[in-house]
C-alpha positions in Angstrom: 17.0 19.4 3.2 13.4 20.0 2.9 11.1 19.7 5.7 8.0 17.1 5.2 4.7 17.7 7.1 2.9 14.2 6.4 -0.9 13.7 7.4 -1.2 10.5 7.4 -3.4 6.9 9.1 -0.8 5.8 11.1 2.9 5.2 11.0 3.0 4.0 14.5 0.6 0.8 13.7 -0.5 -1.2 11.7 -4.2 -2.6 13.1 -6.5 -1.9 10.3 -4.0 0.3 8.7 -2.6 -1.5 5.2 -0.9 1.5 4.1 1.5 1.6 7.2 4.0 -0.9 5.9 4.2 1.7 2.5 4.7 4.7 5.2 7.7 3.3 6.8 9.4 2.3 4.0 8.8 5.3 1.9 9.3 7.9 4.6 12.5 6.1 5.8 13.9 6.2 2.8 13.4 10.0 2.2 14.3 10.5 5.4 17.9 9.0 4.5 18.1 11.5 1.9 17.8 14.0 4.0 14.1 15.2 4.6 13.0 16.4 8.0 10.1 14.6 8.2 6.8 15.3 10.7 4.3 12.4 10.7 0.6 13.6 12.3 -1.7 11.0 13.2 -4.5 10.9 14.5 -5.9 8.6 18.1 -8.5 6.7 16.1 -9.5 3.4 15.5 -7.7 1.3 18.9 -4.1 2.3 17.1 -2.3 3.6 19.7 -3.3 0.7 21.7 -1.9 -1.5 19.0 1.4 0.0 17.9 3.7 -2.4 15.8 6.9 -0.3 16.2 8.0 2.8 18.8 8.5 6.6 17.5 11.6 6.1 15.1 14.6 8.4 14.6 14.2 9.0 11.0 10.9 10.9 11.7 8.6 12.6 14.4 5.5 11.2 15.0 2.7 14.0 16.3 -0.1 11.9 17.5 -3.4 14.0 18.2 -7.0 13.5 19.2 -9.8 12.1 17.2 -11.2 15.6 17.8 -12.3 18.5 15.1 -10.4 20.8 18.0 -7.2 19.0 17.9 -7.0 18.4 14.5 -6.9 22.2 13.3 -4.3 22.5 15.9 -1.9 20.3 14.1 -2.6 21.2 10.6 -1.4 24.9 12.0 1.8 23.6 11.6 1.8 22.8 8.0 2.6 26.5 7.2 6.2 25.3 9.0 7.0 22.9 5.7 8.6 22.9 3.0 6.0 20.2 1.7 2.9 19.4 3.1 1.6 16.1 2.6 -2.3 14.9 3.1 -2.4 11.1 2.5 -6.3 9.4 1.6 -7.8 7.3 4.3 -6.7 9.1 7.2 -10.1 7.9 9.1 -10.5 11.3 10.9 -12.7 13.9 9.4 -10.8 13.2 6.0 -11.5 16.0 4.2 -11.8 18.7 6.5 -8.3 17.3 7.0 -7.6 18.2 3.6 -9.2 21.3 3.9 -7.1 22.7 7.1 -3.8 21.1 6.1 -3.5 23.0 2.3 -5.3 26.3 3.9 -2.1 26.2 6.4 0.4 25.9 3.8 3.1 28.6 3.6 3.1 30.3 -0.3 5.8 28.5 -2.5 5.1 25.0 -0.4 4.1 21.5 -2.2 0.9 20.1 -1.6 0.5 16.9 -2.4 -2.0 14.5 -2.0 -1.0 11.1 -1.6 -3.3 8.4 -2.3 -2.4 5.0 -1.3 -6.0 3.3 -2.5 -6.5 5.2 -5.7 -9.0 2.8 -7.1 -11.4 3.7 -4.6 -10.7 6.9 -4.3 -11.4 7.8 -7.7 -15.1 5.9 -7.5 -15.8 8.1 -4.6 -14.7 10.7 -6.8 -16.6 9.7 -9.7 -20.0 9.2 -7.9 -19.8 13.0 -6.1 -19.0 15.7 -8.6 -19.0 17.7 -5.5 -16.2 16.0 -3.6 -13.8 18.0 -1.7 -11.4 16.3 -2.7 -12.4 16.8 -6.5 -12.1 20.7 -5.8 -9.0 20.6 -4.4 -7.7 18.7 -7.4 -6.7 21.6 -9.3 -4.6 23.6 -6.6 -2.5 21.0 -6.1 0.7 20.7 -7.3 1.2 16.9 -7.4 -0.7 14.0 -6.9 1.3 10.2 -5.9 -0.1 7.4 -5.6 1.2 3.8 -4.6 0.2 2.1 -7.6 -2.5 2.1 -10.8 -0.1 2.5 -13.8 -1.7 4.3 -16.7 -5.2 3.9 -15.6 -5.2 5.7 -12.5 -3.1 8.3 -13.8 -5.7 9.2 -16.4 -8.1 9.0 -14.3 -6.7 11.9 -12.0 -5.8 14.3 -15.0 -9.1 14.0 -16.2 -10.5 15.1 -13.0 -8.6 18.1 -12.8 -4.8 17.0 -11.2 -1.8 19.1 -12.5 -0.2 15.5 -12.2 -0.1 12.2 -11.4 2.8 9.7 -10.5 2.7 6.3 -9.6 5.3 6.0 -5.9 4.4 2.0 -5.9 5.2 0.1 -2.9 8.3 -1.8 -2.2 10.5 -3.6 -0.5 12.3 -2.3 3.0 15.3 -4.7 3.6 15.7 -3.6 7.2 12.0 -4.5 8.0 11.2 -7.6 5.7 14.1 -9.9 5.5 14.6 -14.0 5.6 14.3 -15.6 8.3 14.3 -18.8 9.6 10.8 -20.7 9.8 9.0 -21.0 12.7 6.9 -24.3 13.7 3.5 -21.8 14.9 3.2 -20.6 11.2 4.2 -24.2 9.4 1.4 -24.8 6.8 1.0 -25.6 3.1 -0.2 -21.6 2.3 -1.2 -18.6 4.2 -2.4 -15.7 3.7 -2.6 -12.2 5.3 -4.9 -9.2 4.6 -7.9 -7.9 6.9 -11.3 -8.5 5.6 -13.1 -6.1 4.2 -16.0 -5.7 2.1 -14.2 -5.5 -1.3 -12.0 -8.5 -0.2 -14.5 -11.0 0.9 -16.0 -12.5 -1.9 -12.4 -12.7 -3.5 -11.1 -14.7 -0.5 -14.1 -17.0 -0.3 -13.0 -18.1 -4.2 -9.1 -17.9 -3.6 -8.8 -19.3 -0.4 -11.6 -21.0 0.9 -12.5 -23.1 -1.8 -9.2 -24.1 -3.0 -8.6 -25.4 1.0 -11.7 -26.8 0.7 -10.5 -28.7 -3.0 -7.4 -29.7 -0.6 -8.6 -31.1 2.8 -5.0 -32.6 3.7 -3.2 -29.5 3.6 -2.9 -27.0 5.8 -4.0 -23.4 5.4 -3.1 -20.1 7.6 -5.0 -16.7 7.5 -3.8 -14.0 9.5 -5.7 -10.7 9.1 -8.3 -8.2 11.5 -11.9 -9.4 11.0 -12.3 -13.0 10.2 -13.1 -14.1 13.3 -16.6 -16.3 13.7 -16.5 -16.4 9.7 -17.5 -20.2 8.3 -14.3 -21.6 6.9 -13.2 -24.9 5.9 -11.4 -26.9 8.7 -7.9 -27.2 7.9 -7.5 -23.0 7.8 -6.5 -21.4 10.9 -7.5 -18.4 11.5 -4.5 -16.2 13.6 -6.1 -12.7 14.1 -4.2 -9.6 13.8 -0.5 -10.4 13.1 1.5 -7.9 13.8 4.6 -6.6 11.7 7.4 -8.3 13.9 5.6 -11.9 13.5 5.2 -11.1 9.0 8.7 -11.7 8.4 8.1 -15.7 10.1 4.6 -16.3 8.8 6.2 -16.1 5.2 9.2 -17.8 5.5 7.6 -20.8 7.1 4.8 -21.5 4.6 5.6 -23.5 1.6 3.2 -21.1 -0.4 2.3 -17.5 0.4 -1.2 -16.4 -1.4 -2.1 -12.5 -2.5 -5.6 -11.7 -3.1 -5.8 -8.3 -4.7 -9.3 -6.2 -3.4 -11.7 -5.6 -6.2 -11.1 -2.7 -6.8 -7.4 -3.2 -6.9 -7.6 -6.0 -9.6 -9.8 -4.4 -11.6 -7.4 -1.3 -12.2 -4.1 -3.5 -12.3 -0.8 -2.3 -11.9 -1.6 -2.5 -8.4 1.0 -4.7 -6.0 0.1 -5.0 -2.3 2.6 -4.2 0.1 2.2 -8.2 0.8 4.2 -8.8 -2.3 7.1 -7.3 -1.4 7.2 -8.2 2.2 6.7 -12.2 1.4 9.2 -11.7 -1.6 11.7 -9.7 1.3 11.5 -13.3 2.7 12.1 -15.6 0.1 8.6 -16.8 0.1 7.1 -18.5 -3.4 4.0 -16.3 -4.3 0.6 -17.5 -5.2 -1.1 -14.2 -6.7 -4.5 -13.7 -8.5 -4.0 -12.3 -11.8 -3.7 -8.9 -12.8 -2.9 -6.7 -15.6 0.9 -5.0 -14.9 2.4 -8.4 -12.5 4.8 -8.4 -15.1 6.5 -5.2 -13.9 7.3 -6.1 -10.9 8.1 -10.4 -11.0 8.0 -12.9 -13.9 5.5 -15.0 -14.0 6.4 -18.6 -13.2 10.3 -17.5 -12.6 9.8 -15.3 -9.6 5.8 -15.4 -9.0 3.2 -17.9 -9.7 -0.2 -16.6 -11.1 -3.4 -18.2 -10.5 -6.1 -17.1 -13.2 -8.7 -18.4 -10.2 -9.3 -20.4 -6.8 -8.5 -23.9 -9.3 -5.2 -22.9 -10.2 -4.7 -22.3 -6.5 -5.5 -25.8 -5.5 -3.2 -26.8 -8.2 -0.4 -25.0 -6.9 -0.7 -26.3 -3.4 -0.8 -30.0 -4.6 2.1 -29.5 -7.1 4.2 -27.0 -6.3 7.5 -28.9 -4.3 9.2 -27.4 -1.3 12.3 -27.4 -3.8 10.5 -25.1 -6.4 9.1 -23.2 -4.3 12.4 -22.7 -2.6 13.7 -21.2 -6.2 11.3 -19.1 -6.7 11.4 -17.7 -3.6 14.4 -16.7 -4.1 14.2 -15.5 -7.5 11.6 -13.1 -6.2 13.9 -12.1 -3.4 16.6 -11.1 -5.8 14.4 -9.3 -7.8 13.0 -7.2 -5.6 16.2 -6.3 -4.2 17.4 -5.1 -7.5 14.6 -2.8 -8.3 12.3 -2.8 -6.0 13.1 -1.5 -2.4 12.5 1.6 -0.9 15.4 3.0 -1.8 14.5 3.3 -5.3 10.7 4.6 -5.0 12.4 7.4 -2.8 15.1 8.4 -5.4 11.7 8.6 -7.7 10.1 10.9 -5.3 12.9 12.9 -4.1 13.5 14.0 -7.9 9.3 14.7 -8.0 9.7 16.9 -5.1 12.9 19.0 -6.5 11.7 19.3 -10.4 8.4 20.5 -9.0 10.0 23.1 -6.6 12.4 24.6 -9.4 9.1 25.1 -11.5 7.7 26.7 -8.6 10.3 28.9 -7.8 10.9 30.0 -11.7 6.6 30.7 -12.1 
């Protein structure tokens, strides 16, 4: 059993923290293989006021200011683990984060950095040869990352990483299951990601002008931000929608959409944790296209692709209840095959004992 000090956003919630779906479900899963896991988050951001789930058993949750003082106190500990873990996009002094937490490590520990938005992690890196980060590169012993395929991978080992390995997100059965469908979230499509800058032209050409194109269906879009934004009529904006309400939302639309973020599409290989959870649920996905779908679902069997916001509106107006029943379930069956937590942890359990016998035999 190795003990896991993790650095991370948030486990606790998921308001304005994507990556906390890929934390549970990952972490879990380790921890069912016997890891003694610490999470340490950070009070930031209205989070604790918006926790999706309570401190679980599988892991211990340290949750600590959003001050300098507080955080060197809890990256003390680190020298405790076996492997210490500093994820990207903390929001809390990030890299004095990184700084403290591999300064604090015991000799003969991992360090791994664990990026779960590489695309944009590697611009920052590539526009500031002087990044912390960047400097840090070489002293560590691993670098994950929750999706980015060749690309990203490169990317990292030309900028100095020992390694790089994709961890890509997944399915967590437990958490996103079927369910039956709920009149509140009944509508032709919906979607569900915050808005953010690298999002919003993408949903204003995926979304909004395929409802537009389809003015007697109905559209749902759950997410943080889009409130006050112009929209066509028949979408509904919902807010935040937290974790315990996902599950519903894509079992009760005939058509679930993923838009991938810019930066995202542009690197491929890059599934959103909404993939998984819709196709946990039996929904039919609508995704944008981009290189490496193929890896995860088969086009037209298990997922349908839309090469822009015109495919989209063709989807919606074609695309029967009954087929999108099938392939629903074709995605459902897929994932639960090769694509749950359960296998990305066997992946990174393996990582983290080949990469302590090394260390032990230099």
């Amino acid at each position: 059993m190795s003990k896991i000090a993790f650095y991370g956003s948030s486990l606790l919630s998921a308001y304005w923290n994507g990556a906390a779906t890929y934390y549970r479900g990952i972490l879990r899963a380790l921890a069912a293989r016997g890891h003694d896991i610490t999470f340490y988050e950070p009070d930031v951001h209205d989070r604790q006021k918006n926790r999706d789930i309570d401190p679980p058993d599988w892991a211990r949750v340290v949750v600590y200011d959003g001050t300098v003082a507080a955080l060197r106190k809890v990256t003390a500990a680190a020298r405790d683990a076996d492997i210490v873990v500093k994820a990207s996009g903390v929001g809390f002094e990030d890299d004095l984060l990184l700084k403290e937490v591999m300064s604090a490590a015991r000799p003969g520990a991992l360090r791994i950095f664990w990026d779960v938005d590489a695309p944009a992690t590697l611009a920052e890196l590539r526009g500031n040869p002087d990044h912390p980060l960047r400097a840090a590169l070489p002293e560590l012993d691993l670098v994950l990352t929750y999706g980015g395929g060749d690309p990203v991978i490169a990317a990292y080992r030309t900028l100095g990483a020992r390694d790089c390995v994709p961890v890509y997100n997944a399915l967590d059965p437990e958490t996103h299951h079927p369910v039956s469908p709920e009149p509140r979230f009944a509508c032709d499509m919906a979607f569900l990601g915050n808005r953010l800058p690298d999002r919003e032209a993408r949903v204003a050409a995926w979304l909004f002008a395929p409802a537009a194109a389809c003015p007697q269906d109905c559209f749902l879009l759950g997410g943080s931000g889009w409130e006050g934004h112009p929209m066509p009529g028949n979408i509904r904006a919902l807010g935040h929608v937290p974790t315990r309400d996902h599950n519903a939302l894509n079992a009760s639309a005939r058509l679930v959409l993923n838009i991938a973020r810019d930066s995202m599409a542009e690197t491929g290989f890059s599934p959103a944790t909404r993939v998984f959870e819709a196709a946990g649920a039996g929904a039919c996905i609508v995704t944008d296209d981009w290189a490496g779908i193929e890896m995860f679902l088969e086009p037209e069997k298990e997922i349908l692709v839309a090469r822009d916001g015109q495919d989209v509106a063709e989807f919606v107006r074609t695309v029967s209840p009954e087929q999108a029943t099938r392939i629903g379930q074709n995605a459902l069956a897929r994932v639960l095959a090769e694509h749950t937590y359960d296998h990305r942890a066997a992946l990174a359990d393996e990582l983290f004992r080949s990469r302590a016998a090394a260390r032990a035999i230099a």
